[in-house]
C-alpha positions, 0 to 999 in steps of 0.5 A: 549501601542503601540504594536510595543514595546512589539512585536519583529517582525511583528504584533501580529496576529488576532487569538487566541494564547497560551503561547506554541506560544509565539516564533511564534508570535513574542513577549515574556512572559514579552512583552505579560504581558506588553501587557495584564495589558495595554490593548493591549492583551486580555486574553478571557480564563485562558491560551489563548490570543488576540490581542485587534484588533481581533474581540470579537465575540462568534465565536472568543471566540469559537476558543480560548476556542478550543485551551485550552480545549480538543478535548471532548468538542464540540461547541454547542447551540447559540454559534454553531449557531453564528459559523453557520451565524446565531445570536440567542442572544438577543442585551442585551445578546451581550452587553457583550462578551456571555458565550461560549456554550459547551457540552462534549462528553458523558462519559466526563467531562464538561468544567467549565472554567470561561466565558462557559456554559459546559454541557454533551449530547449523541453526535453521530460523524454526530452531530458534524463538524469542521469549521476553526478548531473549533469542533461544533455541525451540523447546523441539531444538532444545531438547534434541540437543541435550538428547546428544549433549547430556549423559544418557540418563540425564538424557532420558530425563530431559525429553521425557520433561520437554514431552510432558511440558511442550508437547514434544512428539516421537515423530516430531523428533524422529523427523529432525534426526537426520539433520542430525546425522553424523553430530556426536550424541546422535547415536544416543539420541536415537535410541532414547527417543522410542522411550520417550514418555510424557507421563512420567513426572520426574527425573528419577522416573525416567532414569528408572524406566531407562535401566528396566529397558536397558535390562532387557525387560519388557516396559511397564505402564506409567501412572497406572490407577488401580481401583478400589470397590470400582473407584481409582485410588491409588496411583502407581508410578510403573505397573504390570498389570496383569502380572500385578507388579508395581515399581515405585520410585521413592524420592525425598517426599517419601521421608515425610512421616504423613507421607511413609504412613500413607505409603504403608497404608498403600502398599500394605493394601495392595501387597494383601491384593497380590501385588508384588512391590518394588521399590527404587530409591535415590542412590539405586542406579549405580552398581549392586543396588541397581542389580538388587531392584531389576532382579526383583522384578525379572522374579517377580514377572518371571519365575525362571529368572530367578534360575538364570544368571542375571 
């Protein structure tokens, strides 16, 4: 249905809107029904709308759902996270429009509004922020809580961002983790954030200097130049430098024929320099594959380990 027949001035607008609108977005109750059964408005949550051109993003979701809940309830978790710049669903979970995470302030009661996932934390005011008029946790807040909540790679993954992008500190986390004392996931908080790393530029990243930790092995550098004739040329993704040890994760980029030459170009000159590469690709986390990348490692830092049990 055309919206210039349900409208009766101007275009429906692109944020999100209640019934008590209705006259300032320019339609009425019967146009917006009329809109709503043929497609042209959506109905995100019980008493608010969009128009189906507006964006159908978490962030979205998170505006509409402020305008029919109170002001107790705060944006949080990976949907605070989305708010922040930072993307912390899977591809599957974004199929679907993600339920909208939320927590109430203590001593008030949940949201359970189809379409959220409504909780209740001990939230300090420095915890929470107010962007485009949406209540959400601080990315500091935001990211010690899915520090507890994810699983331990996704985790990593996620601190390691809101590093790089908000200028999240080990001390600043360090500092709040006895608030958290006693909450489940505390424990794997604590130990992901001596690993945190700023530099690193993607998911996959973290997850690859996680299970290098978590083998025992001592941490590489991450984003490491190595110089051509004195000039910085090439930019490795981990690197032991004095054992000239490079780990390189290859994610969906490397299959670009232009970008698979430039790899071998790459590394064809930097194998002919010494240096011993290892290269991790999607799917070498779990299992025989993972064993298969650290393996290489431990042997090429190491030659004993190549006669220990690994």
């Amino acid at each position: 249905m055309n919206l210039s027949l349900v409208k009766t001035d101007g275009p429906l607008p692109e944020r999100p809107f209640t019934t008590s609108d209705i006259e300032s977005v320019a339609t009425n109750r019967y146009a917006l029904a009329q809109a709503i059964s043929h497609g042209d408005v959506r109905r995100p949550f019980r008493g608010v709308y969009l128009a189906a051109q507006a964006e159908d993003d978490p962030v979205k979701r998170a505006e509409a759902l402020v305008q029919v809940v109170s002001e107790h309830q705060v944006i949080s978790d990976r949907t605070a996270a989305w708010v922040h710049g930072i993307n912390t669903f899977t591809q599957t979970e974004m199929a679907q429009p993600p339920a909208v995470e939320t927590c109430a302030v203590r001593g008030h009661t949940r949201t359970r509004r189809p379409g959220t996932d409504g909780r209740s934390r001990d939230l300090l005011p420095e915890d929470i922020t107010v962007i485009g008029g949406v209540r959400v946790t601080t990315p500091l807040r935001t990211a010690l809580d899915l520090g507890c909540n994810l699983n331990r790679r996704e985790a990593m993954a996620a601190l390691n961002e809101f590093a790089r992008h908000h200028g999240i500190t080990r001390s600043a986390l360090d500092e709040q983790l006895p608030r958290f004392r006693g909450r489940r996931g505390v424990v794997q908080l604590r130990e992901l954030v001596p690993l945190l790393n700023r530099r690193l530029e993607s998911q996959r990243e973290s997850w690859t200097l996680l299970a290098i930790s978590d083998a025992g092995l001592p941490l590489p550098e991450a984003q490491v130049w190595v110089d051509v004739e004195g000039i910085p040329t090439y930019r490795l993704d981990f690197a032991y430098r004095l054992a000239k040890v490079a780990i390189e994760y290859d994610g969906e980029d490397h299959d670009d024929p232009d970008q698979r030459i430039y790899d071998e170009e790459r590394r064809g000159w930097l194998i002919d320099h010494g240096w011993t590469i290892v290269i991790v690709r999607k799917g070498d986390f779990t299992g025989d594959r993972l064993d298969i990348w650290l393996r290489e490692i431990k042997d090429a830092l190491t030659p004993t380990y190549s006669a220990r049990r690994f």
